[in-house]
PLY file of the C-alpha trace (Angstrom):
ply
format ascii 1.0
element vertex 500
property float x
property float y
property float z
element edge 499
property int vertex1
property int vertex2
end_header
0.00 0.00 0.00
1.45 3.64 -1.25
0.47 5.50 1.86
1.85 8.26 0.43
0.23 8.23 -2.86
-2.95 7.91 -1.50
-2.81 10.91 0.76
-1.31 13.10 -1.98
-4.67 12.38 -3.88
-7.55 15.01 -3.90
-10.23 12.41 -3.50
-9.01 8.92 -3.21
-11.08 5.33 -1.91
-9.56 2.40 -0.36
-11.80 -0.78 0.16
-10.89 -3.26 2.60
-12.54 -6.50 4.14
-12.90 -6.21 7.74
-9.42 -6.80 9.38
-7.67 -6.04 6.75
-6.20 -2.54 8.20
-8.65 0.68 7.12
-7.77 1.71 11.01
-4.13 0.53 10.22
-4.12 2.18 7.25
-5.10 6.20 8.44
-2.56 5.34 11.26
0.23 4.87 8.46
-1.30 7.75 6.53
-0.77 10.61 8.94
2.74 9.51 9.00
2.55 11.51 5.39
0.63 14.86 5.61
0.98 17.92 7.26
-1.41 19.73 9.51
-4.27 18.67 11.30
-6.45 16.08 9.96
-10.18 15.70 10.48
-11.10 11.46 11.06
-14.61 10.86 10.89
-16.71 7.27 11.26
-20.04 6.57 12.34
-19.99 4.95 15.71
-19.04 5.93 19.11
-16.97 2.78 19.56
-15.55 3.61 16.14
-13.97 7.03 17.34
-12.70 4.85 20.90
-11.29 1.97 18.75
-9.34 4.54 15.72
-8.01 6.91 18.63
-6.27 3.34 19.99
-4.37 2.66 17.39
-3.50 5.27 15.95
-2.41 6.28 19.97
-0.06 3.34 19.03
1.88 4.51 16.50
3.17 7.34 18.64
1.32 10.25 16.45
0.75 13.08 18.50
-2.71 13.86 19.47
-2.58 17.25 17.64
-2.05 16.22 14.68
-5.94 14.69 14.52
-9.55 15.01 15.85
-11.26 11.68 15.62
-15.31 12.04 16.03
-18.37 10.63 14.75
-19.95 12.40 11.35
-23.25 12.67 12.86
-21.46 15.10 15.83
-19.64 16.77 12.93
-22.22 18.18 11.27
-24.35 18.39 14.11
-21.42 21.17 15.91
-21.70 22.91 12.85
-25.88 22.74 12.52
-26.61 24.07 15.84
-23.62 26.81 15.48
-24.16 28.46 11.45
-27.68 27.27 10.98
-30.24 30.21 11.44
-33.56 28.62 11.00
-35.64 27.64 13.72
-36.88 24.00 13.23
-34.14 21.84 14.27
-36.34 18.62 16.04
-35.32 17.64 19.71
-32.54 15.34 20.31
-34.44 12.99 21.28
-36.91 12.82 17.57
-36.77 10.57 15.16
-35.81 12.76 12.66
-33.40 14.21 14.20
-30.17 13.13 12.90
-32.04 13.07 9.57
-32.38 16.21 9.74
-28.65 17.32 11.05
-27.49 15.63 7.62
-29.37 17.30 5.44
-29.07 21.22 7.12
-25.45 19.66 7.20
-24.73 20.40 3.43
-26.10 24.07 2.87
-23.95 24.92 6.14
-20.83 23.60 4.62
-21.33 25.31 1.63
-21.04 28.52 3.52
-18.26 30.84 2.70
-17.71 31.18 6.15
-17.36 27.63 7.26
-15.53 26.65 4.07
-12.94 29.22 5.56
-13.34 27.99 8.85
-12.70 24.17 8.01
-10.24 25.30 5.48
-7.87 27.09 8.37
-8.75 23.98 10.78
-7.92 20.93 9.22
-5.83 19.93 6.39
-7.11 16.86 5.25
-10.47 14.52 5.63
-10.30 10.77 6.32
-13.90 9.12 6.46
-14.17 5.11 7.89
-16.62 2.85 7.57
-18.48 5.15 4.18
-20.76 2.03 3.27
-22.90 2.99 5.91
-23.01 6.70 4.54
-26.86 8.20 3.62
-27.09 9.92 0.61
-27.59 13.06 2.60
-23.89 12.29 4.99
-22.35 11.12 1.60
-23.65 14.78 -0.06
-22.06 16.34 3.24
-18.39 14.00 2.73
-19.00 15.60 -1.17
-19.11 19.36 -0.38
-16.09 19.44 2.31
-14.16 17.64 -0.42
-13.93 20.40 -2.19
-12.09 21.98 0.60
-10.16 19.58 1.84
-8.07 16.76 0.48
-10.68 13.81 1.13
-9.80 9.84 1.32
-12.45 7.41 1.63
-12.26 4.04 3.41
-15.08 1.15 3.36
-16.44 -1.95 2.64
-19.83 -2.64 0.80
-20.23 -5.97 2.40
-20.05 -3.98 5.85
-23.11 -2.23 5.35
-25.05 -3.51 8.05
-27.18 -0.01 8.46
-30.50 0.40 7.45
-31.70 3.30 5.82
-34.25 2.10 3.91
-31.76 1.62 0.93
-31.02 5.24 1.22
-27.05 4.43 1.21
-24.40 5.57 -0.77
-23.74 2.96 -3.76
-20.04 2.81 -4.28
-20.59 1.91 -7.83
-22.30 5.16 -9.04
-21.85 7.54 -6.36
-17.87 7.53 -6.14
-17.18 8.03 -9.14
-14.75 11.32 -8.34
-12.56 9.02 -6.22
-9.88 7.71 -7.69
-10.00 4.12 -6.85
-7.12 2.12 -5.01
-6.03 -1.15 -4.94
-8.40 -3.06 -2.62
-6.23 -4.06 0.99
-5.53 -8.37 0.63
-4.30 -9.24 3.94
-6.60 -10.12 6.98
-3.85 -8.35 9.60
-6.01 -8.77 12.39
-5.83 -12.46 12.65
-1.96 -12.54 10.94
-0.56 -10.64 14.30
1.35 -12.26 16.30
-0.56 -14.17 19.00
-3.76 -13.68 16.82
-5.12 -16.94 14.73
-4.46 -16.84 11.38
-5.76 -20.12 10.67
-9.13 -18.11 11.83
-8.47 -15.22 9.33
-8.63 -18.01 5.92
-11.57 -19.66 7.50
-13.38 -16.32 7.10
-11.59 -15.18 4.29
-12.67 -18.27 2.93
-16.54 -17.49 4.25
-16.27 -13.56 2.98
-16.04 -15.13 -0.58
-19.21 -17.64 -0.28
-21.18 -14.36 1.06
-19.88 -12.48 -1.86
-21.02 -14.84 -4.47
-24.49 -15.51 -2.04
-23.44 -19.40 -1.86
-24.45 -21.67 1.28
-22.25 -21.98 4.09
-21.68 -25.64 5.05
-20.12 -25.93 8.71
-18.56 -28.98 9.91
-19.76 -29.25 13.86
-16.30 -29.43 15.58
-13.33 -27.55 16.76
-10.92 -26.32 14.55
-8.16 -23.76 14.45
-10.35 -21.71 16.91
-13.18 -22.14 14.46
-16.01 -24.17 16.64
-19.73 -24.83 15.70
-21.94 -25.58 17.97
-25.78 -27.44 17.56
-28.19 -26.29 19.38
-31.62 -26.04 19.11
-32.86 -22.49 20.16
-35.47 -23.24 22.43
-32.67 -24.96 24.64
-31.55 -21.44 25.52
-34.26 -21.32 27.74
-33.24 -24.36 29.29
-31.15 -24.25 32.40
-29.01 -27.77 31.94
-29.01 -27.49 27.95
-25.60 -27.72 26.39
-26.65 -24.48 24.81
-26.59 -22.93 28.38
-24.15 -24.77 29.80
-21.58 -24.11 26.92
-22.41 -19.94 26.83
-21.99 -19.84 31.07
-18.47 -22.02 30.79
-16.98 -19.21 28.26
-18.77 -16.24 30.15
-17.25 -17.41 34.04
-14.19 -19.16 32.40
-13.39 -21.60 35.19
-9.96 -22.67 33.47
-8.99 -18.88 33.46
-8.13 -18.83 29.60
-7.10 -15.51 28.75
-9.00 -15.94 25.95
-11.78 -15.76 27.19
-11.60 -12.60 29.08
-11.74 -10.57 25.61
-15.82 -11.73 25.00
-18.24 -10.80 22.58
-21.67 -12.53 22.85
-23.37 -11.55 19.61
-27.24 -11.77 19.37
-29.08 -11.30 16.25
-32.10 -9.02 15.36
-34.45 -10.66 13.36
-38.04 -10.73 13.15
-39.99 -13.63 14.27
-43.05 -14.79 12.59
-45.92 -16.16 14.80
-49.69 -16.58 13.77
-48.93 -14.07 10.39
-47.36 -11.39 12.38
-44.00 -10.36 13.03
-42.51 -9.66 16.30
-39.14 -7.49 16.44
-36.52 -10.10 18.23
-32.72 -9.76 19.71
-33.25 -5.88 21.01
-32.31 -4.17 24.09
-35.16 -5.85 26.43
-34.70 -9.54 25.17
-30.58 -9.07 25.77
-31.35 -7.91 29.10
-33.26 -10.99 29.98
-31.30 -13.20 27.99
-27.95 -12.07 30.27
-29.77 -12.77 33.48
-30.14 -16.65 32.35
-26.62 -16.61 31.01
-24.06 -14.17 32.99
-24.61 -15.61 36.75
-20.89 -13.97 37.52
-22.14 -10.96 36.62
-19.07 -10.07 34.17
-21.06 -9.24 31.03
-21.22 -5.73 30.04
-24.73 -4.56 28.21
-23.65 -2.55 25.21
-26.36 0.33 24.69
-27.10 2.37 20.74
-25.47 6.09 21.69
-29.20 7.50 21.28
-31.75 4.97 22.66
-35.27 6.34 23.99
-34.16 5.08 27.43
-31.65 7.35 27.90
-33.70 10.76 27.06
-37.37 9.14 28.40
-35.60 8.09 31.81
-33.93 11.96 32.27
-37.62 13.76 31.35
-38.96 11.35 33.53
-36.55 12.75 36.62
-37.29 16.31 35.69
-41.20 15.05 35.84
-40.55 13.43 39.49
-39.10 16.71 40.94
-41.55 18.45 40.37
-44.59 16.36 40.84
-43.08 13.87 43.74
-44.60 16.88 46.24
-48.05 16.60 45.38
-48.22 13.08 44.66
-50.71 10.60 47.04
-47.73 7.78 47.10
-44.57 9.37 46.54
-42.44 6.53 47.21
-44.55 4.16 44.90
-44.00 7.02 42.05
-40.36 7.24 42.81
-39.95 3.45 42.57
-42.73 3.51 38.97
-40.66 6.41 37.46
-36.86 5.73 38.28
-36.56 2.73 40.27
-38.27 -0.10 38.47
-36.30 0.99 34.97
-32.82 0.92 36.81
-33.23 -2.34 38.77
-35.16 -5.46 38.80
-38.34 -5.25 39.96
-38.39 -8.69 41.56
-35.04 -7.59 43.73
-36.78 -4.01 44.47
-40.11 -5.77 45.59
-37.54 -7.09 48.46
-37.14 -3.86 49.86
-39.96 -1.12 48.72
-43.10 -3.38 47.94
-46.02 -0.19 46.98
-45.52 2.54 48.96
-43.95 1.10 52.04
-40.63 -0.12 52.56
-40.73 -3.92 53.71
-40.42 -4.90 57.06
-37.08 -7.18 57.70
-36.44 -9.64 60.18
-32.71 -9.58 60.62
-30.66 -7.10 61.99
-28.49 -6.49 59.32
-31.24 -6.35 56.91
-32.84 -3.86 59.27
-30.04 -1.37 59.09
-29.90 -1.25 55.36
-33.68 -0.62 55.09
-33.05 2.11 57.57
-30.74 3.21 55.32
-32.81 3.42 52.29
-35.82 4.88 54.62
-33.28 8.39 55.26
-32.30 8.62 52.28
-36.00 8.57 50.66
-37.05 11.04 53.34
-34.67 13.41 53.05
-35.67 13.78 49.23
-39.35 14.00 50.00
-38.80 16.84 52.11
-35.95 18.37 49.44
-36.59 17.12 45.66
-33.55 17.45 44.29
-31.62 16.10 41.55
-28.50 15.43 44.35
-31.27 13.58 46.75
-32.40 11.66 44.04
-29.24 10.22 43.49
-28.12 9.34 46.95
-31.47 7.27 46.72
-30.30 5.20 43.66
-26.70 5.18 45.05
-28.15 3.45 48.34
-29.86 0.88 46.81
-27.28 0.03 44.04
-24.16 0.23 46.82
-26.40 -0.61 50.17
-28.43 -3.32 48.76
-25.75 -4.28 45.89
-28.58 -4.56 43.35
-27.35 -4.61 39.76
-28.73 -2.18 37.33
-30.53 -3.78 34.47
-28.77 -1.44 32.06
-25.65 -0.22 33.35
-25.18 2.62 30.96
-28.39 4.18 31.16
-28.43 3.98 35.03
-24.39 5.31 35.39
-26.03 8.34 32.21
-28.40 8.83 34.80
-25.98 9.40 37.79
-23.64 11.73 35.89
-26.50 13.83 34.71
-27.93 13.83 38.15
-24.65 15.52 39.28
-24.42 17.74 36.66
-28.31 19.03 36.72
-27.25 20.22 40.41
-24.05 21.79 39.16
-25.31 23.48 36.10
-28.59 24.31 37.60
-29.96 22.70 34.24
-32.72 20.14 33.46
-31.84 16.91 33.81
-32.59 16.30 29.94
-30.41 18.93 28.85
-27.77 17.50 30.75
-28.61 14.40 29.44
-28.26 15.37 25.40
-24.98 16.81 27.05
-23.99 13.87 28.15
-24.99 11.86 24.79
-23.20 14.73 22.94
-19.66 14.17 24.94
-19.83 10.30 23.90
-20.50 11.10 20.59
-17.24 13.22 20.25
-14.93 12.00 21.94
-15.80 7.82 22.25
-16.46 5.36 24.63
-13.67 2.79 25.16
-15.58 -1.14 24.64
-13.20 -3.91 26.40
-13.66 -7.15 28.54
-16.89 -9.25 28.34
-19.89 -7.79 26.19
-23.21 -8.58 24.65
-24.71 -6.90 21.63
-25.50 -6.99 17.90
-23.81 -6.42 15.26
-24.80 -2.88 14.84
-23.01 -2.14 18.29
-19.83 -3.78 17.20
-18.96 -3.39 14.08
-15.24 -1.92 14.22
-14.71 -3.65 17.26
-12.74 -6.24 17.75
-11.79 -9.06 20.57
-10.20 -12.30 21.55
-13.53 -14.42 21.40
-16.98 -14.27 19.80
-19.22 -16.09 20.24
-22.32 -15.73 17.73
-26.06 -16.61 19.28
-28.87 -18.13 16.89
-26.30 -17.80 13.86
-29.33 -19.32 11.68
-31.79 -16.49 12.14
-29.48 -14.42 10.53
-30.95 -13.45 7.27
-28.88 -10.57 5.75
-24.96 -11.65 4.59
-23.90 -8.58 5.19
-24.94 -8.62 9.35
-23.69 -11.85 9.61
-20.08 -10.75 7.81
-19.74 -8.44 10.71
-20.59 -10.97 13.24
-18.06 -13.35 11.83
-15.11 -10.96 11.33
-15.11 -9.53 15.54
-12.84 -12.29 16.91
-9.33 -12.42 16.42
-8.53 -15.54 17.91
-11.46 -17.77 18.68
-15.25 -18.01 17.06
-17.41 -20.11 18.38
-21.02 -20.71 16.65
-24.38 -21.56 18.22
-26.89 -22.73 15.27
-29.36 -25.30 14.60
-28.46 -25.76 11.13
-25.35 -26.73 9.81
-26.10 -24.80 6.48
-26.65 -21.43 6.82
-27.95 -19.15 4.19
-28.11 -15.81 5.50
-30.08 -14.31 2.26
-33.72 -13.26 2.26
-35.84 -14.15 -0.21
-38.65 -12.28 -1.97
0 1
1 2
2 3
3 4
4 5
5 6
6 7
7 8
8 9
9 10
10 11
11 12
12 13
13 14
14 15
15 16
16 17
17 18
18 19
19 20
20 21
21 22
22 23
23 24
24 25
25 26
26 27
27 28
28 29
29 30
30 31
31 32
32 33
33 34
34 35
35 36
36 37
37 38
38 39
39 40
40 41
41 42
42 43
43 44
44 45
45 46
46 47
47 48
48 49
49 50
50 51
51 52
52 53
53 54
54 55
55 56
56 57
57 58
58 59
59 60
60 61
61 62
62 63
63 64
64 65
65 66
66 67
67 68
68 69
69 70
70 71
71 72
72 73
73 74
74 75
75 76
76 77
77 78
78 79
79 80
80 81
81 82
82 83
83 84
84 85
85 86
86 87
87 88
88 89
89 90
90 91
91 92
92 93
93 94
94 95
95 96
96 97
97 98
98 99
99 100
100 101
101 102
102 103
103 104
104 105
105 106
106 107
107 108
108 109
109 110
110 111
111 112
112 113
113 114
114 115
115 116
116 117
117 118
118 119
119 120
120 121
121 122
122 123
123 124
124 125
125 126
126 127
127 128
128 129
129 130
130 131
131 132
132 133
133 134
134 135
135 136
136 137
137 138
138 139
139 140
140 141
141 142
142 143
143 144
144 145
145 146
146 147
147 148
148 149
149 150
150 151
151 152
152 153
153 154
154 155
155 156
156 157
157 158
158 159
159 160
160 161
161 162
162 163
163 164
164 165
165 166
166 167
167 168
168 169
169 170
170 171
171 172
172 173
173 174
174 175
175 176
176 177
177 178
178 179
179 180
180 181
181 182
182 183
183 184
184 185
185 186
186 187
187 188
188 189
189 190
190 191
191 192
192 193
193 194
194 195
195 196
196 197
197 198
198 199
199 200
200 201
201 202
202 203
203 204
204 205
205 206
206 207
207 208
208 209
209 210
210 211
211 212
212 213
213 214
214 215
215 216
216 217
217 218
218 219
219 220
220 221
221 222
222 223
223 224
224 225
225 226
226 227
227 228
228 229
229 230
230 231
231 232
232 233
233 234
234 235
235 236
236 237
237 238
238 239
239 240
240 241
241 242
242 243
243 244
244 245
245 246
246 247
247 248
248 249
249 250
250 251
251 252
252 253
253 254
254 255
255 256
256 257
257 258
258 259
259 260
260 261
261 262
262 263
263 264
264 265
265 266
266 267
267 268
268 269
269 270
270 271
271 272
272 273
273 274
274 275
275 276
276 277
277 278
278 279
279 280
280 281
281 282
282 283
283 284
284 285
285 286
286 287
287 288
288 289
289 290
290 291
291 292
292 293
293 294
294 295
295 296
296 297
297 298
298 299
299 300
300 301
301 302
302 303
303 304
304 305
305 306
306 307
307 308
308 309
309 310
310 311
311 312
312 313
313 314
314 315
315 316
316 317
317 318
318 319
319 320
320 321
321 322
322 323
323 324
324 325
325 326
326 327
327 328
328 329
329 330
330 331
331 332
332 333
333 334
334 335
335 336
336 337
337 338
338 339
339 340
340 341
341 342
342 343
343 344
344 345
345 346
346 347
347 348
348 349
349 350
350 351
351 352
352 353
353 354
354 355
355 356
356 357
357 358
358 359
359 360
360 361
361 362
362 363
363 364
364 365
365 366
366 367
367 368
368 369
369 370
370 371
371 372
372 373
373 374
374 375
375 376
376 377
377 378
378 379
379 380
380 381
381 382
382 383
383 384
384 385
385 386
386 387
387 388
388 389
389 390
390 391
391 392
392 393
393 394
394 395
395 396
396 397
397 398
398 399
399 400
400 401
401 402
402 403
403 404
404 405
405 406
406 407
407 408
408 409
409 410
410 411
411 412
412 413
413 414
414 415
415 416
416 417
417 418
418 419
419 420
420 421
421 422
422 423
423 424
424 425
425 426
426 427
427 428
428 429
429 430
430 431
431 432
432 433
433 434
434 435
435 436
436 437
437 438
438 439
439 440
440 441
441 442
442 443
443 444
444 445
445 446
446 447
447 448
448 449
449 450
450 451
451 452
452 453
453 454
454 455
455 456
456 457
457 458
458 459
459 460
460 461
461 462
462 463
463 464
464 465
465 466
466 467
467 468
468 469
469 470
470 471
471 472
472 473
473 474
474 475
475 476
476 477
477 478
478 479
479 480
480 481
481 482
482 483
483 484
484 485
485 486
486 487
487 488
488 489
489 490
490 491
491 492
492 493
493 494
494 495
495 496
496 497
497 498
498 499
């Protein structure tokens, strides 16, 4: 690869198979301009996992701002755009919306001279998964900055409703180079790369929308599973009992302490209707029955309903706690029960009383709870609030069902108080700061392939691998571990295509 070549382009495109070094790649690049460069992808765990490596290769930090495109353009919305109808965060159109204001505002004189004296140069990951509208944006800073282009089609996992760039029609201006060959993330040393051929290998019977045959044994790090899926639900299945020997790992392989649990999103047909499967409430539940050392991390979307319903919700409660007829049941409806189990809460505040307790111990901690309630009933403040939730998850040691939204919660708790702001302001805050600057993913996870993609680690282990019905969401899937995959399916053909 002619690093330097391809910086020295005005618009140049790179396409690369997952693994195969697009993160490596911009790392080596900025070893071969000059300035500041602008690096933009499309997840939050995208910006975490490109400031890594590149943090690697010793390039200093001010050379580069690594962010998401949807915060690019949305810094630039709210600051040059002067009409009036910009949705809440929280909308459905939001983002939509961002991307499209996005391109008249960077056709600005102003902010063409503003980018222009910024940054030197544009790098853009992960551009299959580019709108028309963010590819439109990518077009019209191009033609201030020197622009390169990075992506895979078969990585496309977003859906738009087919409102995607098309890399054969739409990148036409790019000059094209040769596509990257080697899977690097399973060649490095201590990585399998027995495991990168298999799924080279795989890559080309998804290409060419052939069956994929497995073989139901260990091999290379390459192991297939047969289950049937109902056995998930089955305490003393082999389906069970193989996911909770990886997740506690009682031999204490190292390889297992880098974990991806993967579950699909499908839809599930029952009686002529379809019912939406493998999203945030079924991967709650489906940890509980699976992650009894409570190791596995929930990985949340950046902009889920949760986290904005849950922080209007709070700003609700503080006002309306006062004149309510059972405060502590509405504290426990509106906060409580969406942070913790209710069947662990119903242990300890059961209405709008908190339960009597027979033993000592358990008497002091419900004392406990009782101040800490009191003291916001008499004061309804964001800081009260959470000493209640901080009681309860510390006190009590209750888990949260959804770590991120409850810790969201907490920091925009303490910054309501500080700011003397809404709680949903400092919420989109809050969402805004990920969205910049990252969020770091490590350890033992479980998500989809929509929260992953980019990521990488040890193991994987793929859930249901036969409801799977798009090539291009199971590509992802495959391509996450770098030294171990492991397969649960009931098939031993899959054939991931839908048909019409």
């Amino acid at each position: 690869m002619d690093y330097k070549a391809f910086v020295d382009g005005p618009k140049t495109l790179i396409i690369s198979p997952a693994g195969y070094g697009k993160t490596h790649t911009i790392a080596e690049c900025l070893k071969h301009t000059f300035g500041k460069q602008l690096i933009l992808t499309h997840t939050h765990a995208g910006v975490s996992s490109i400031k890594e490596k590149i943090k690697k290769t010793n390039t200093p930090p001010s050379t580069y701002s690594v962010e998401t495109i949807s915060s690019f353009a949305q810094k630039y919305v709210h600051a040059f755009y002067t009409g009036t109808d910009i949705p809440d965060q929280d909308a459905k159109n939001y983002h939509s919306f961002v991307s499209k204001k996005s391109i008249g505002v960077f056709e600005s004189k102003i902010v063409k001279e503003i980018i222009s004296k910024t940054y030197a140069g544009l790098f853009v990951d992960e551009y299959q998964d580019c709108t028309k509208d963010q590819h439109a944006m990518i077009v019209t800073l191009s033609n201030v900055l020197p622009t390169h282009i990075l992506g895979d089609p078969l990585q496309g996992i977003f859906d738009f409703n087919d409102d995607v760039v098309n890399f054969g029609s739409d990148l036409s201006e790019f000059e094209k180079f040769p596509e990257l060959s080697i899977p690097h993330r399973w060649y490095q040393e201590g990585n399998n790369k027995e495991l990168g051929n298999i799924i080279k290998g795989l890559r080309g019977l998804l290409e060419k929308k052939s069956p994929i045959v497995f073989s139901p044994d260990d091999d290379n790090g390459f192991h297939v599973m047969l289950v049937q899926a109902e056995d998930f639900w089955n305490t003393e299945s082999n389906y069970r009992k193989g996911l909770r020997k990886i997740i506690n790992n009682p031999e204490q392989n190292p390889d297992y302490e880098s974990l991806l649990i993967i579950v699909p999103e499908y839809e599930d047909i029952q009686n002529g209707k379809g019912f939406p499967r493998g999203g945030i409430n079924d991967r709650v539940k489906m940890r509980t029955q699976i992650d009894y050392s409570k190791s596995l991390k929930l990985l949340e979307a950046i902009d889920d309903k949760a986290f904005y319903s849950i922080a209007k919700k709070t700003d609700e409660l503080l006002v309306k706690v006062g004149k309510a007829h059972k405060p502590i049941k509405k504290i426990n409806e509106d906060i409580l029960n969406y942070l913790f189990n209710k069947t662990d809460l119903k242990k300890w505040i059961n209405d709008d009383v908190l339960v009597n307790k027979s033993s000592q111990q358990d008497k002091e901690k419900s004392e406990k709870i009782k101040v800490v309630i009191i003291n916001f009933l008499h004061f309804p403040s964001a800081i009260n609030l959470l000493k209640i939730i901080l009681e309860i998850r510390d006190g009590l040691k209750l888990r949260y069902k959804r770590e991120e939204v409850a810790y969201s919660l907490r920091r925009c708790l303490k910054q309501s108080e500080f700011d003397q702001i809404s709680v949903y302001e400092a919420m989109k805050k809050n969402r805004n700061t990920i969205r910049r600057s990252g969020r770091k993913v490590h350890g033992k996870c479980i998500g989809t392939t929509l929260l992953t993609k980019g990521l990488e680690f040890d193991t994987v282990a793929i859930l249901d691998a036969h409801k799977f019905d798009c090539p291009k969401h199971l590509y992802v899937a495959l391509t996450r571990g770098c030294k171990r995959l492991i397969i649960f399916t009931n098939k031993t053909t899959l054939s991931p295509y839908k048909t019409t």
